[in-house]
N, CA, C and O atoms as CSV, one atom per row, in Angstrom:
chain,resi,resn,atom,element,x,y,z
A,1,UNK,N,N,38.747,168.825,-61.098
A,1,UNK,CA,C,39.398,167.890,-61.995
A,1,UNK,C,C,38.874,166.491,-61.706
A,1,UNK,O,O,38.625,166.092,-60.568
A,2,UNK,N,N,38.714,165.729,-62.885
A,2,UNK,CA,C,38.063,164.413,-62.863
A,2,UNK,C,C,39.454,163.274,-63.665
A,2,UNK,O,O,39.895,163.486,-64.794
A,3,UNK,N,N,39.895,162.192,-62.814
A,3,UNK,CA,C,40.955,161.730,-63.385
A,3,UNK,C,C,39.755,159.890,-63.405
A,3,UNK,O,O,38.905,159.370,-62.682
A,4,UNK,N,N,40.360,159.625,-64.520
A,4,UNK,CA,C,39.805,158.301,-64.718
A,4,UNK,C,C,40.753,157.031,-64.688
A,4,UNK,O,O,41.889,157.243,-65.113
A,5,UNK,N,N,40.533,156.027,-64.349
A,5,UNK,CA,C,41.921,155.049,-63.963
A,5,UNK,C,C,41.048,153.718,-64.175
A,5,UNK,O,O,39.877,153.586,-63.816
A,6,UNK,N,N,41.866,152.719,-64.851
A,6,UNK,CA,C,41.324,151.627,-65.524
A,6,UNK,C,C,42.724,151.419,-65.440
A,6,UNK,O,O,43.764,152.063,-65.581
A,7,UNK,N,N,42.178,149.742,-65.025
A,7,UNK,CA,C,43.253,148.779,-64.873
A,7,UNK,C,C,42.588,147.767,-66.391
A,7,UNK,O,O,41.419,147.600,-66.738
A,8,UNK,N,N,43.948,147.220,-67.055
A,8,UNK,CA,C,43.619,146.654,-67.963
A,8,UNK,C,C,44.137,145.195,-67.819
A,8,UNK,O,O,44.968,144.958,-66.942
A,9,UNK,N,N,43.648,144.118,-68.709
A,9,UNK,CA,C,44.343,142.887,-68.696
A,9,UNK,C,C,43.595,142.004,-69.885
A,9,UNK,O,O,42.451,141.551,-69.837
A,10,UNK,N,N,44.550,141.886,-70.958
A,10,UNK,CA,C,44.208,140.992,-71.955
A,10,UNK,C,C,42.885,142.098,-72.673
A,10,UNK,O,O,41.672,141.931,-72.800
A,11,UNK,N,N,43.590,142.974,-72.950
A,11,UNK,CA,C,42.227,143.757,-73.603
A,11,UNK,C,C,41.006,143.904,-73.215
A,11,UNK,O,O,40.058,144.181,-73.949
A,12,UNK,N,N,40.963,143.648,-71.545
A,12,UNK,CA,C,39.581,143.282,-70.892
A,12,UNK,C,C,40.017,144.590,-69.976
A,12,UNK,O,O,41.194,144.872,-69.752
A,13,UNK,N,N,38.616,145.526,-69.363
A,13,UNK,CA,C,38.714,146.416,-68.160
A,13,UNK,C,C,38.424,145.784,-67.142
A,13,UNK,O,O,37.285,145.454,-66.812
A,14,UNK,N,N,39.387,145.571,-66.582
A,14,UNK,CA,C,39.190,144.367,-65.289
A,14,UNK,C,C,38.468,145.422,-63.853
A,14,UNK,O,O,37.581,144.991,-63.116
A,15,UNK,N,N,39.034,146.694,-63.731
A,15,UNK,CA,C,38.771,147.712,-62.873
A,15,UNK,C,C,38.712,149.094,-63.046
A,15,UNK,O,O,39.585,149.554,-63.782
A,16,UNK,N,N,38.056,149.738,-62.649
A,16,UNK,CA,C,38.176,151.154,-63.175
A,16,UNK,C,C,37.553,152.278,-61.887
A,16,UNK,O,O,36.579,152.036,-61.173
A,17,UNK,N,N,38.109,153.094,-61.856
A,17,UNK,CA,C,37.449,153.922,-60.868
A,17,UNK,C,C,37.558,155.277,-61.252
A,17,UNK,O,O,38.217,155.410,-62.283
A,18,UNK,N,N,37.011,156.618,-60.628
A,18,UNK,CA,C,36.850,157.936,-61.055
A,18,UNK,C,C,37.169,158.814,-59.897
A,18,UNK,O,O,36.138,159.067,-59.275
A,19,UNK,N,N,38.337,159.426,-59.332
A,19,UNK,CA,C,38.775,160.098,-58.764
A,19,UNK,C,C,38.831,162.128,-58.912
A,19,UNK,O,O,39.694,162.756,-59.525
A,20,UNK,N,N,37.515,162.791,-58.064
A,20,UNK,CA,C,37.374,163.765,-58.710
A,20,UNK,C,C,38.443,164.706,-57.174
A,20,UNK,O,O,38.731,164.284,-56.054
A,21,UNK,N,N,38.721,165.917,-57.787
A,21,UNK,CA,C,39.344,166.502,-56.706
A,21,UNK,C,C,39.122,168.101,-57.389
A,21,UNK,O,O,39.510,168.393,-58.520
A,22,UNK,N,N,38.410,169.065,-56.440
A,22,UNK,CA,C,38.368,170.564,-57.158
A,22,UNK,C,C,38.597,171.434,-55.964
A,22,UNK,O,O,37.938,172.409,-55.602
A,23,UNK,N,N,39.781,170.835,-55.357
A,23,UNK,CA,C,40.236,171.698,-54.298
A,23,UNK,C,C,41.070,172.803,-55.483
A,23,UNK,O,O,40.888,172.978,-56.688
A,24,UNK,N,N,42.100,173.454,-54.434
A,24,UNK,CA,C,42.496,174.805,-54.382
A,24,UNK,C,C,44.329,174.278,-55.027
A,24,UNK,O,O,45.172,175.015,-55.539
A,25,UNK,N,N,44.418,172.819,-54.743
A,25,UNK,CA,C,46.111,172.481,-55.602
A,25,UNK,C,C,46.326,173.170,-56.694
A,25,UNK,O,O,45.806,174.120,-57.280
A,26,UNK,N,N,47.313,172.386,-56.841
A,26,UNK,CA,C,48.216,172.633,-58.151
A,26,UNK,C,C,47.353,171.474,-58.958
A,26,UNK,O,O,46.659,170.671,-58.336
A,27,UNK,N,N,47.473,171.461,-60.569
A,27,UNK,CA,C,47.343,170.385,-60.961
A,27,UNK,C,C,48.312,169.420,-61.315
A,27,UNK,O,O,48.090,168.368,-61.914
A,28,UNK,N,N,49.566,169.904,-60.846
A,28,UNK,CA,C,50.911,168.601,-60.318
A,28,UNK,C,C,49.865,167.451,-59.276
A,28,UNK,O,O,49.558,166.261,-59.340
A,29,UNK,N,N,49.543,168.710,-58.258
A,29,UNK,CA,C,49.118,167.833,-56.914
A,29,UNK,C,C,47.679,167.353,-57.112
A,29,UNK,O,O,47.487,166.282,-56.536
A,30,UNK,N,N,46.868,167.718,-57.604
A,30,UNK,CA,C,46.012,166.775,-57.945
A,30,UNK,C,C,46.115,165.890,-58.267
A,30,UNK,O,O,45.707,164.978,-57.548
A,31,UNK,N,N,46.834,165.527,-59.782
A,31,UNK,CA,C,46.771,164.200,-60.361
A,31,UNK,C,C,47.696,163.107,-59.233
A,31,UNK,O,O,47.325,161.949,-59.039
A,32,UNK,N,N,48.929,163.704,-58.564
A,32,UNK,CA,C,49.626,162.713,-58.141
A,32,UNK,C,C,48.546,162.343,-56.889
A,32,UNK,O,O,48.701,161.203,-56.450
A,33,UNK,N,N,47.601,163.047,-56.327
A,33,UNK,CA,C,47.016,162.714,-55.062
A,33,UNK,C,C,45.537,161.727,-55.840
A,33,UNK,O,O,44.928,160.847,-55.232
A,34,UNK,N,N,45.322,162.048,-56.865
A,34,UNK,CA,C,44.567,161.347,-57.738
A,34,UNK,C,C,45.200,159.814,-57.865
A,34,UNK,O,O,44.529,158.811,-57.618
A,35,UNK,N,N,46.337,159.788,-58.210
A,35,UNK,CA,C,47.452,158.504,-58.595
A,35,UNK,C,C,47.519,157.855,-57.507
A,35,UNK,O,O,47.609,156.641,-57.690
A,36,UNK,N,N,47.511,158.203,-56.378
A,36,UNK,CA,C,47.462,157.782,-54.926
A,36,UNK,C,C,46.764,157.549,-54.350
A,36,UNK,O,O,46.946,156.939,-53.297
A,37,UNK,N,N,45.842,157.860,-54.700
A,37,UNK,CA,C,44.069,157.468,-53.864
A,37,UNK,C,C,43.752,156.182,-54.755
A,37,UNK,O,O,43.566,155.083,-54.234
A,38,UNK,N,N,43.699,156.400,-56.188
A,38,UNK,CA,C,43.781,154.844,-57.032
A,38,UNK,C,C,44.438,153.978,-56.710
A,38,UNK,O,O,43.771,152.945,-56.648
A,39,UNK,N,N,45.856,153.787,-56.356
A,39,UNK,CA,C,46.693,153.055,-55.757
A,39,UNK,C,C,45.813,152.239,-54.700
A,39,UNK,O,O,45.321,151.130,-54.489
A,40,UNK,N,N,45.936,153.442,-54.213
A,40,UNK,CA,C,45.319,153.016,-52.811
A,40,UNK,C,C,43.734,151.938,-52.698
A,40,UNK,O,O,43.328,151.131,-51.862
A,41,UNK,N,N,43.216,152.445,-53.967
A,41,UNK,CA,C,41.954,151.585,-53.884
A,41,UNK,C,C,42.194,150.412,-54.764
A,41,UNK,O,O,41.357,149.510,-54.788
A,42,UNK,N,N,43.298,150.350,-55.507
A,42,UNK,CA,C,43.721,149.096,-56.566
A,42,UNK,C,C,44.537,148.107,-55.517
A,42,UNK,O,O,44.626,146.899,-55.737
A,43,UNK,N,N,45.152,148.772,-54.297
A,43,UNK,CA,C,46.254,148.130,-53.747
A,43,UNK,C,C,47.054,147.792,-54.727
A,43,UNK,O,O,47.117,146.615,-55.085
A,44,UNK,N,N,47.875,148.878,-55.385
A,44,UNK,CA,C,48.910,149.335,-56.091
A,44,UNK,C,C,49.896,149.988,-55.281
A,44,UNK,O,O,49.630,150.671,-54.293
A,45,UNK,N,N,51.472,149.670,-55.897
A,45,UNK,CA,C,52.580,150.623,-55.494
A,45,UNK,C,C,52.188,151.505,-55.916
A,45,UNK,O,O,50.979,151.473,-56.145
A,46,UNK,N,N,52.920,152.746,-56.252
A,46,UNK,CA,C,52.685,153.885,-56.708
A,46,UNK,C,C,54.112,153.490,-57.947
A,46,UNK,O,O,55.209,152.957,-57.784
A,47,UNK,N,N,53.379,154.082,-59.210
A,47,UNK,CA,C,54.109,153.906,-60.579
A,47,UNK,C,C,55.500,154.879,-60.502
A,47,UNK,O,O,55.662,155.775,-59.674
A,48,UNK,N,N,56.211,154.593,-61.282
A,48,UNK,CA,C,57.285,155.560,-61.287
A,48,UNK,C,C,57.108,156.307,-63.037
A,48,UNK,O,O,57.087,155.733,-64.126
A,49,UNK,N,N,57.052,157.099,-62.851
A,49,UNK,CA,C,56.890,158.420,-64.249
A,49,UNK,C,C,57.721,158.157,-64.875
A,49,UNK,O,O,58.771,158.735,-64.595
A,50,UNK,N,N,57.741,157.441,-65.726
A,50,UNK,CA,C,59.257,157.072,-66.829
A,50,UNK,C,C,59.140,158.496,-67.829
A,50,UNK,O,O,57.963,158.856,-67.800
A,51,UNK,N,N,59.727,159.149,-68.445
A,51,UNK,CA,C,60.129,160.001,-69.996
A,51,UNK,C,C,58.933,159.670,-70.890
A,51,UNK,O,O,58.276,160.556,-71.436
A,52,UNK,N,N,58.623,158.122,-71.046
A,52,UNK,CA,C,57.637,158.241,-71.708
A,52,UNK,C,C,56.420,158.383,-71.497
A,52,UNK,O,O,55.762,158.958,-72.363
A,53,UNK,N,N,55.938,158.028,-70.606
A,53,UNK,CA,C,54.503,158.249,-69.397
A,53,UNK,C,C,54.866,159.430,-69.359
A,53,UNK,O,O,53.912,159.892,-69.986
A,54,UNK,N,N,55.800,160.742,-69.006
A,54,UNK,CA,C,55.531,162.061,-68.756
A,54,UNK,C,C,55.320,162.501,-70.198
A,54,UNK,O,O,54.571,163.475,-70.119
A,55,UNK,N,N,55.566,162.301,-71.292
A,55,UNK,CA,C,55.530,162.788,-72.354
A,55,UNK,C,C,53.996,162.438,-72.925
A,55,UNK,O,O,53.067,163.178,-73.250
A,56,UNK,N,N,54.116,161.234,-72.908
A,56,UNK,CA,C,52.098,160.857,-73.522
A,56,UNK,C,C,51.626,161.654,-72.434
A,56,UNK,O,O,50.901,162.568,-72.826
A,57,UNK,N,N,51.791,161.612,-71.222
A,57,UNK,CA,C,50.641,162.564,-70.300
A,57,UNK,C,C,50.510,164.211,-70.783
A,57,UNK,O,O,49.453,164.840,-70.815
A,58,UNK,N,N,51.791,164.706,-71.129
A,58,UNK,CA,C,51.596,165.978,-71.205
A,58,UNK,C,C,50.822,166.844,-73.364
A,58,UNK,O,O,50.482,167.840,-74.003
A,59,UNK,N,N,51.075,165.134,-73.372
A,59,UNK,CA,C,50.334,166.026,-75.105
A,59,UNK,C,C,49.162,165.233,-75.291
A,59,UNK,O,O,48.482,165.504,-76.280
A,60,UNK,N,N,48.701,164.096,-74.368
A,60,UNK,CA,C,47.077,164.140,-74.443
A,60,UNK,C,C,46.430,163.991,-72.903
A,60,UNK,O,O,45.201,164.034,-72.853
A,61,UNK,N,N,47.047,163.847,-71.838
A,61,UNK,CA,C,46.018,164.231,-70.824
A,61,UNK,C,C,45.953,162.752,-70.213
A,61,UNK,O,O,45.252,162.540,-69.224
A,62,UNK,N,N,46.715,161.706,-70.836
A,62,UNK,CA,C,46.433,160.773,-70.220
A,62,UNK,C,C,48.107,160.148,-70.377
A,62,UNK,O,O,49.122,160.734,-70.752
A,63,UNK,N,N,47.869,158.503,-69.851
A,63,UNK,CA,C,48.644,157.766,-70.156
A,63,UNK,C,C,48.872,156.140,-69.669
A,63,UNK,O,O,47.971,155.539,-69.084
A,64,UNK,N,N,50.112,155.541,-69.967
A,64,UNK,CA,C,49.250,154.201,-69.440
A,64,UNK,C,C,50.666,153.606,-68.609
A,64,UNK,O,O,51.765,153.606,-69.163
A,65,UNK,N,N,50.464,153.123,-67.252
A,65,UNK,CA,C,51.612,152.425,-66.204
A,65,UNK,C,C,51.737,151.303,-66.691
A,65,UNK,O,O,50.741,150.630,-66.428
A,66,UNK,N,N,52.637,150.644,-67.404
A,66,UNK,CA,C,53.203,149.419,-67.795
A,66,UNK,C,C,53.996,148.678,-66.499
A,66,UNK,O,O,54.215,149.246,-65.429
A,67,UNK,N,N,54.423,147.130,-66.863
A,67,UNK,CA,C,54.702,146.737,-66.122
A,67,UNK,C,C,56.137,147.589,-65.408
A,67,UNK,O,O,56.338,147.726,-64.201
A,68,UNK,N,N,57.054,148.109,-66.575
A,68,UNK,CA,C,58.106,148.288,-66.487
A,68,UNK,C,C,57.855,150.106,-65.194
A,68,UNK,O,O,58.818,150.551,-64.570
A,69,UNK,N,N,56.944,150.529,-65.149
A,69,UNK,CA,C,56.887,151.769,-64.474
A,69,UNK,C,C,56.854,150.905,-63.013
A,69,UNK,O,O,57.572,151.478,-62.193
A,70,UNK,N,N,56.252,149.750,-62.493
A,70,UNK,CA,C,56.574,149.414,-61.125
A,70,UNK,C,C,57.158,148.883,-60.352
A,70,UNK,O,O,56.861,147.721,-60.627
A,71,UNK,N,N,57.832,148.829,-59.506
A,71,UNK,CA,C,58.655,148.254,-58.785
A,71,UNK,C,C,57.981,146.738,-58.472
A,71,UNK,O,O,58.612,145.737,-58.812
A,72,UNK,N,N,56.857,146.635,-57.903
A,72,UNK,CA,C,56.324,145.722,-57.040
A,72,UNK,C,C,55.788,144.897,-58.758
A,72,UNK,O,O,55.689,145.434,-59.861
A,73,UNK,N,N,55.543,143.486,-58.361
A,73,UNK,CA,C,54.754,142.522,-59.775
A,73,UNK,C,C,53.354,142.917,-59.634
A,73,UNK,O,O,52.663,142.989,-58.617
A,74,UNK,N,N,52.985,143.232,-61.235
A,74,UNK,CA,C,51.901,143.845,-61.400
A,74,UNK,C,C,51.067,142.438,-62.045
A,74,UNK,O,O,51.855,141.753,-62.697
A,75,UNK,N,N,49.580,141.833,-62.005
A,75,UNK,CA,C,49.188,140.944,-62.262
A,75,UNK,C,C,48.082,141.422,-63.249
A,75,UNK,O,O,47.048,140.834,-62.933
A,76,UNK,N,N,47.895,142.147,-64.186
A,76,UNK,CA,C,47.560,143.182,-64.971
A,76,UNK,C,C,48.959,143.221,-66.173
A,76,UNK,O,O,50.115,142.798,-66.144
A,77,UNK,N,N,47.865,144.194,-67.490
A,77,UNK,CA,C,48.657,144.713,-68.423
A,77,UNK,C,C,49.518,146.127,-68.394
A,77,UNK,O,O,50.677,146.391,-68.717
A,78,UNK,N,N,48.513,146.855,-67.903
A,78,UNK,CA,C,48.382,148.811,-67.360
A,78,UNK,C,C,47.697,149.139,-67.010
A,78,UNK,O,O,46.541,148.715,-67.036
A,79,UNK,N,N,48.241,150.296,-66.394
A,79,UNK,CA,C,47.102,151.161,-65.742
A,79,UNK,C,C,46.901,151.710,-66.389
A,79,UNK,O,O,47.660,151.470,-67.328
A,80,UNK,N,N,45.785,153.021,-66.778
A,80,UNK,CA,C,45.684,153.798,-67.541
A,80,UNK,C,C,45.167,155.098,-66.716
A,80,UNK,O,O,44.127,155.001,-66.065
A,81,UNK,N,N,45.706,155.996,-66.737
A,81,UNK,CA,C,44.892,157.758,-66.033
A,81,UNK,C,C,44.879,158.356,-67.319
A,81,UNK,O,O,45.809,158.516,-68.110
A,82,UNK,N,N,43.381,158.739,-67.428
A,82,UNK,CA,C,43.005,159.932,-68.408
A,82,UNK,C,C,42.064,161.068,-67.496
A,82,UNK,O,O,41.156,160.758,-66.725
A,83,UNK,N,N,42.408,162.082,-67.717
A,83,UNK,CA,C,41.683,163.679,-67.210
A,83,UNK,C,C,40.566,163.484,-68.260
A,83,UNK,O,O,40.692,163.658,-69.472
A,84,UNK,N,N,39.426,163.086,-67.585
A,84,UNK,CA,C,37.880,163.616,-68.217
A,84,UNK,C,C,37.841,164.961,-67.682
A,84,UNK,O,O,36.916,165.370,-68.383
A,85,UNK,N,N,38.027,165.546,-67.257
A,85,UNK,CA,C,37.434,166.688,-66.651
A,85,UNK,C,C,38.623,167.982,-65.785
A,85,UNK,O,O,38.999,167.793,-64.628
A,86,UNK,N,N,39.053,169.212,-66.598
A,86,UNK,CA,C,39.889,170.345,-65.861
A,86,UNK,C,C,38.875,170.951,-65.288
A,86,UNK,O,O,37.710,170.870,-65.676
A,87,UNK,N,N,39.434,171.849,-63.946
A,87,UNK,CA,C,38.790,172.462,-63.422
A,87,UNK,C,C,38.624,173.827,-63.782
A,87,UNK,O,O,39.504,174.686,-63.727
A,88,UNK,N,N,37.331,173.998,-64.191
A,88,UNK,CA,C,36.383,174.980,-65.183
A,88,UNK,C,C,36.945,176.953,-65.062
A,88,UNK,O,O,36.610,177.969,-65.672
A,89,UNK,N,N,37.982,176.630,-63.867
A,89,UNK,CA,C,37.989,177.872,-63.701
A,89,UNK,C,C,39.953,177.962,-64.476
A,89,UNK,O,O,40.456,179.022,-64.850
A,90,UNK,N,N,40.448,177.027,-64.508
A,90,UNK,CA,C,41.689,177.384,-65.196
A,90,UNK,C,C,41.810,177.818,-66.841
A,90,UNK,O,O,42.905,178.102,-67.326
């Protein structure tokens, strides 16, 4: 699995990175260890999954962390995770 993550601001891609993982997980645990390794390289909290972020994620594969998904002040518009890439054998 290939998860893509772009930080946005003012309609500009300020950052973006590509987090691949084709271990043996779940694809729960991928993406959240995906979500966490980005964090980690954005020096980001980790977002909280609102109803609507789980819902755009599950009918196109992506979605976007608004300010309102983080606890901590975000200096950015959203985040965005989209799945370029399932792993070929599911």
């Amino acid at each position: 699995m290939k998860i893509w993550f772009k930080v946005w601001k003012e309609n500009k891609l300020k950052n973006d990175t590509t987090i691949e993982d084709f271990s043996d997980e779940t694809r729960t645990h991928k993406i959240m260890n995906a979500l966490d390794e980005a964090c980690l390289k954005f020096d980001l909290s980790r977002p909280i999954w609102l109803d609507k972020t789980i819902s755009d994620f599950k009918k196109n594969a992506d979605c976007r962390f608004y300010v309102e998904n983080f606890i901590d002040e975000i200096d950015f518009d959203y985040l965005e995770m989209q799945v370029i890439e399932e792993d070929p054998w599911l």
